[in-house]
N, C-alpha and C positions, 0 to 999 in steps of 0.2 A: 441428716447433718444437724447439730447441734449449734447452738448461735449462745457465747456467756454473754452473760447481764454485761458485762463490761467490755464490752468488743464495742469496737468505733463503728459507725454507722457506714454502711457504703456510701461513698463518696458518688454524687451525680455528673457524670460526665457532661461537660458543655460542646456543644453544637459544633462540630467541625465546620466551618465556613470555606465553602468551595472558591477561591479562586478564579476569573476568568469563565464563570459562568456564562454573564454577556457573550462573551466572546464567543462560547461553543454553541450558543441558543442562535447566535449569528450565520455560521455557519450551517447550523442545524436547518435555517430556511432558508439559505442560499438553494441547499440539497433539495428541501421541497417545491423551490420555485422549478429544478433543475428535475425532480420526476414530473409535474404538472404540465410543464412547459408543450408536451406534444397535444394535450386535451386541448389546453388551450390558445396554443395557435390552429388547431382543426378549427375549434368552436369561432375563434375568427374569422377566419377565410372561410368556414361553410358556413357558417349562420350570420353572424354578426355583419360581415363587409353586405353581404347581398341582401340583408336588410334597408341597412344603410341607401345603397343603389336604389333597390327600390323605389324606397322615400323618395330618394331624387328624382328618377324617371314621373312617378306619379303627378311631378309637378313640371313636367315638359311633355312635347306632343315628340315623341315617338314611335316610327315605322318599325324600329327593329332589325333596317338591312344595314344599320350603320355604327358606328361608336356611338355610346349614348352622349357622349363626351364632346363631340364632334357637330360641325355646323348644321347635321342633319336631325339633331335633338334640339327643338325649340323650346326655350324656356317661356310658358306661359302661367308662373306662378299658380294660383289656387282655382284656374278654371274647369279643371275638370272634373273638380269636388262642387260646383257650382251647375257643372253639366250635369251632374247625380242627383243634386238634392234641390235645383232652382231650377226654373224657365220652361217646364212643360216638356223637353224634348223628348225623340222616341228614347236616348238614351236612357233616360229619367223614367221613363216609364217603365224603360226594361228592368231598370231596376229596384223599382218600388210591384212589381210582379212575382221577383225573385225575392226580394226580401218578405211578400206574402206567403210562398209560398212554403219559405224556409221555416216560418213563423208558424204553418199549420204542423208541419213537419215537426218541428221541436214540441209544439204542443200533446200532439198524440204520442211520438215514440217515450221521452223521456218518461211521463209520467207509467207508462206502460210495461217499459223494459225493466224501470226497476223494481213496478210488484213485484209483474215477473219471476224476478231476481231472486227476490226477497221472498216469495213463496218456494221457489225451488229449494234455494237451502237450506229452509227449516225444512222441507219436504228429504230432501238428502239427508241432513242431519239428524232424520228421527233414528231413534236407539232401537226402532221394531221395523224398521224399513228393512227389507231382505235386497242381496246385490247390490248395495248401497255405492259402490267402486263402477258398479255397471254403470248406472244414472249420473252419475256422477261424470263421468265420460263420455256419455251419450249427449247429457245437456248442455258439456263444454264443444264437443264436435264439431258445431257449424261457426263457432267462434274461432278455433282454429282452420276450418276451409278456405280456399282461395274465395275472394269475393269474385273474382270474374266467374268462376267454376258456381258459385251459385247465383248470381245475377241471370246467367246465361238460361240457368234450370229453371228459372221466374219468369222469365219474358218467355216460355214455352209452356210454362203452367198459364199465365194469365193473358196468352194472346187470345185471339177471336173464337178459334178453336178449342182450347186448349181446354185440360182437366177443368179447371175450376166453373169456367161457363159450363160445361155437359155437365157437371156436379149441381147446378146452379140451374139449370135445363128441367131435373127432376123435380123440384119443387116448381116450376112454373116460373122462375126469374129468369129474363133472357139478358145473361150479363152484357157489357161490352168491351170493345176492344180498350185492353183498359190500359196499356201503353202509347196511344194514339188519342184516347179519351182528355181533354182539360177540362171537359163542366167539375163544375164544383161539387163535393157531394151533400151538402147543405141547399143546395139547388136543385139537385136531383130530387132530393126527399121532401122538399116544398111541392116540384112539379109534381108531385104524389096527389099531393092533396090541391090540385088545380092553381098555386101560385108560379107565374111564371114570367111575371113581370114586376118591377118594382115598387113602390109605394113613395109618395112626391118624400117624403125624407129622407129617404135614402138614395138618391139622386144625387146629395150634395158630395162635390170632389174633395177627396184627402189626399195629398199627394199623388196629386196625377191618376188619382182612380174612386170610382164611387165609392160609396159605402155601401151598395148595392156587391160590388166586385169583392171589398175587402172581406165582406160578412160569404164568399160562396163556400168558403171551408175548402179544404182540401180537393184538387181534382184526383178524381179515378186513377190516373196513373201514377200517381200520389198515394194514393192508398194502399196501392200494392206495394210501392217502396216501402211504406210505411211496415207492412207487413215482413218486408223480406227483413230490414235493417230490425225491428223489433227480435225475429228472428235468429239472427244471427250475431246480436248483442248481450244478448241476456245471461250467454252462459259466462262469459268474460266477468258480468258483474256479480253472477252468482258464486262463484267461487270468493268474492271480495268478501260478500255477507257470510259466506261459510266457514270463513276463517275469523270472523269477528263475532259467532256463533259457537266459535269450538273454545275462544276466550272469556267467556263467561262461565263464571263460576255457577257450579250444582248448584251449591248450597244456597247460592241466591234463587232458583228456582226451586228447590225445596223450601225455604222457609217463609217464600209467600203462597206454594201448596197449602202448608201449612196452618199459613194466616186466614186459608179459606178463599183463597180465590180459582177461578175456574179457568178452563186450557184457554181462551180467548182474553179475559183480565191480567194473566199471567204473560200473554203473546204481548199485551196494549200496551200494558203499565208497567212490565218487567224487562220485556226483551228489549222492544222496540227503543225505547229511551235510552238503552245502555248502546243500540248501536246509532245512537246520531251521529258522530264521529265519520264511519262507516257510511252510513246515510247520503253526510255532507258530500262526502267524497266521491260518490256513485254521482249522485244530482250534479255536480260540477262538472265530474269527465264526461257525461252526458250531452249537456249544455253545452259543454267546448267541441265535442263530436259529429253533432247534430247540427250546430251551424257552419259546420266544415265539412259537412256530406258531399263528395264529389263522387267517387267510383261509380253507385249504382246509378249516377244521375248520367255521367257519361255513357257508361254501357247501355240502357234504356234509350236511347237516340234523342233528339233536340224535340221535345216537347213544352211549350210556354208553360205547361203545366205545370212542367217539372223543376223547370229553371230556379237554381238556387244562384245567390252571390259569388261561392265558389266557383261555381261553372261557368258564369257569367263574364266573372274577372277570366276565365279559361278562356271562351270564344272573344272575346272582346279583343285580346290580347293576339292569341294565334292565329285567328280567323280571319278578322278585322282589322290585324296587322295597328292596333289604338293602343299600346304596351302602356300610355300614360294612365290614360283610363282606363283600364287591366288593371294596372298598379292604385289606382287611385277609389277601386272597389274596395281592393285586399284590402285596404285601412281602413275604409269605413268600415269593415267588416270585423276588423281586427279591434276597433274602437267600439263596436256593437258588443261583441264576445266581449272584452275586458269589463263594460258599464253593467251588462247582466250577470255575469259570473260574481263581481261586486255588491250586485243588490242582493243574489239568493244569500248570500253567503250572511251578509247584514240580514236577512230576514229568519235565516234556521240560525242564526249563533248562538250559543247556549248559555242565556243571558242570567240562569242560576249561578253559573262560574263567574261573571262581572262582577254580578253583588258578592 
């Protein structure tokens, strides 16, 4: 098509102006409040109200055979946060034992699961790996299994009898019953070397218990949770790093081949750093995990070894028939998770993106 020097310019059409826009945008989130509306009346009534309650109860002495509402729930404001954290009681005790041993608990698996993790996927994701769909399946497997279905299969590998002592037999170590066992294993491995008493400094009390108790590390029956829940976490988080693995670019791992670096500088300086992100994420769901261990700690029977906060707020409440102080665990507990989740999170931020 041909255009003369003297042809008028096309004319630019101006902006049609909609009408009653407001109005249809109005409507438009009347509709959205009107699809949401079943989410979030569930999310109220099942989450939000029995929160709420909670809280309440926490700060009253309830039995539980009655309304909490009712003359049989005594409102005794903030004592039973004072029963946990002041005055010596057995209360108090029980629960700076559980929070110990939550605390060995979190120390060993998190840092653990997510090598683990992290070595699995590059391990699956190599490009000369044969069956890579196989392993890949195999190492998610016990992450999708019933926990009681494996709990059950561990308290029969690591009872008195069981595989792991007669494995344990052969070498000359005669294990113990390590579901029933609470010595610590930092005391066990002292008693090694003839310490079996403690030394006048570590005598002195921290919340309701030496420094002597706090430093015994995990008990034995401790350990083998440790192992089962390492176990059967890892694959959950390897699949996280193998998907933040399959998003990196070649060509960044070619062109610091290139630069001359070797398969472990390339691992240190190239991979690792591009998955902090991924990282961050693992270490958090970990941390929030881990001090919400309740299943294996149940199934495993009532050992002081074992005793986490979770479980604790659990017997407290149904056993002990104390629903305040049950409810008044969860918070600390809940105020614990929040304060750590918040510092790692301040501690890994990726303070090149700040500046």
């Amino acid at each position: 098509m041909t255009v003369t020097s003297g042809a008028a310019p096309p004319s630019v059409v101006a902006p049609v102006r909609r009408k009653g826009r407001s109005h249809i945008r109005g409507n438009e989130g009347i509709g959205g409040w009107l699809f949401v509306s079943p989410a979030l009346i569930g999310l109220v009534l099942f989450v939000v109200l029995p929160i709420v309650l909670a809280l309440y109860i926490s700060f009253t002495k309830w039995s539980g055979t009655t309304s909490p509402f009712s003359s049989g729930a005594k409102w005794i404001g903030l004592r039973n946060y004072k029963n946990l954290l002041s005055g010596g009681s057995l209360t108090q005790q029980n629960f700076a034992r559980s929070i110990e041993n939550n605390f060995y608990f979190v120390l060993f698996v998190v840092p653990a699961q997510t090598i683990l993790a992290l070595v699995l996927a590059v391990l699956v994701n190599g490009k000369f790996l044969k069956g890579r769909s196989f392993f890949r399946t195999a190492f998610y497997f016990p992450s999708v299994t019933s926990s009681v279905a494996i709990t059950l299969v561990f308290i029969f590998l690591f009872q008195g009898s069981g595989a792991v002592n007669r494995l344990l037999s052969f070498i000359g170590i005669h294990g113990p019953n390590w579901f029933a066992d609470s010595n610590g294993l930092f005391h066990n491995l002292l008693g090694v070397f003839g310490v079996h008493a403690p030394p006048g400094w570590a005598k002195h009390v921290i919340f309701t218990r030496s420094i002597w108790d706090w430093t015994a590390g995990p008990s034995m029956a401790m350990c083998a949770i440790i192992i089962l829940v390492i176990w059967t976490t890892s694959g959950t988080f390897m699949l996280m790093f193998l998907a933040a693995l399959q998003n990196i670019s070649e060509e960044v791992e070619e062109a610091s081949e290139i630069d001359g670096a070797n398969a472990f500088q390339r691992f240190w300086r190239v991979t690792v750093p591009m998955l902090r992100p991924t990282l961050l994420l693992v270490l958090t769901l970990g941390l929030i995990s881990t001090w919400q261990v309740f299943d294996q700690i149940f199934l495993t029977g009532n050992n002081q070894g074992t005793t986490t906060p979770s479980y604790l707020s659990y017997t407290t409440s149904f056993e002990n028939s104390a629903f305040g102080s049950g409810a008044a665990i969860a918070f600390l507990l809940f105020a614990l998770i929040t304060v750590l989740s918040t510092a790692q999170r301040f501690i890994l931020r990726d303070k090149d993106a700040e500046t």
